[in-house]
C-alpha positions in Angstrom: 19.6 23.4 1.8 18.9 24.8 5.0 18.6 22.1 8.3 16.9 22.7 11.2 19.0 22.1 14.0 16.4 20.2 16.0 15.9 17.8 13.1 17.9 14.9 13.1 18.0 13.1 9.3 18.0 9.5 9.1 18.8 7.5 6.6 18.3 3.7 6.0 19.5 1.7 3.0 17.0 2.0 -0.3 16.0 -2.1 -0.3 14.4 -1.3 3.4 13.0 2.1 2.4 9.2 0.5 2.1 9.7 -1.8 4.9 6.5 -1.6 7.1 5.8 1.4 5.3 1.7 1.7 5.7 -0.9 4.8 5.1 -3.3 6.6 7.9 -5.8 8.8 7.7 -4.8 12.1 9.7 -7.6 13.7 11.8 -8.3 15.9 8.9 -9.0 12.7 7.1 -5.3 13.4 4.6 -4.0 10.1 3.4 -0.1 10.3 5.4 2.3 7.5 4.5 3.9 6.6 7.9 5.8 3.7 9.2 4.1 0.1 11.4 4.6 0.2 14.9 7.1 -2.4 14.2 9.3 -0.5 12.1 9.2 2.3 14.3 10.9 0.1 17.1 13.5 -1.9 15.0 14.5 1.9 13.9 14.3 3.1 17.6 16.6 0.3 18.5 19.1 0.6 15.8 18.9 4.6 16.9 19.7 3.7 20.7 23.3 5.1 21.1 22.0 8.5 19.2 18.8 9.3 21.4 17.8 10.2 24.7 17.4 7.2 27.6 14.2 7.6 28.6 12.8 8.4 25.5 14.3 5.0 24.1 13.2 2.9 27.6 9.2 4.4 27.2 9.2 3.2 23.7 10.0 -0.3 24.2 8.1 -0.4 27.0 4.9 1.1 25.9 5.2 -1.3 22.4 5.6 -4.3 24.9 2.1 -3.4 26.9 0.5 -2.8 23.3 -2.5 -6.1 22.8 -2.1 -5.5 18.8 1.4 -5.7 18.5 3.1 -8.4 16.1 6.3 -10.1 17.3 6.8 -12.1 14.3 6.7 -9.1 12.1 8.8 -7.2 14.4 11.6 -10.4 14.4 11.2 -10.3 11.0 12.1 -6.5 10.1 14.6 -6.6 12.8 16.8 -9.4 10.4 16.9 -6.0 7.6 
């Protein structure tokens, strides 16, 4: 199998695979299967040491300006 060198693979334990796992409609109105917001920043977080700075800081602060953002959930996911 042949990586790209600008992909980085992750890989999370199989019982937290479907964890905030949600579907979206693309703007070509496809079905894509896509990680919550909330997922997306316990992953970020666990991913800290392995990413750029800045990248890492605008994420958490974008999420923590967002109106719709769930904290319970995101407590929640961040005990997987």
């Amino acid at each position: 199998m042949r990586q790209d060198k600008n992909v980085v693979l992750h890989y999370v334990k199989r019982e937290i695979l479907n964890l905030g796992l949600t579907t979206i409609d693309s703007p070509f109105g496809m079905k894509i299967r896509t990680y919550d917001i909330e997922r997306t920043i316990c992953d970020i977080i666990k991913a800290r040491k392995h990413m750029d700075k800045e990248i890492f800081t605008k994420a958490l602060q974008r999420y923590s300006k967002m109106k719709n953002k769930d904290l319970l959930k995101l407590m929640k996911y961040a005990k997987n």
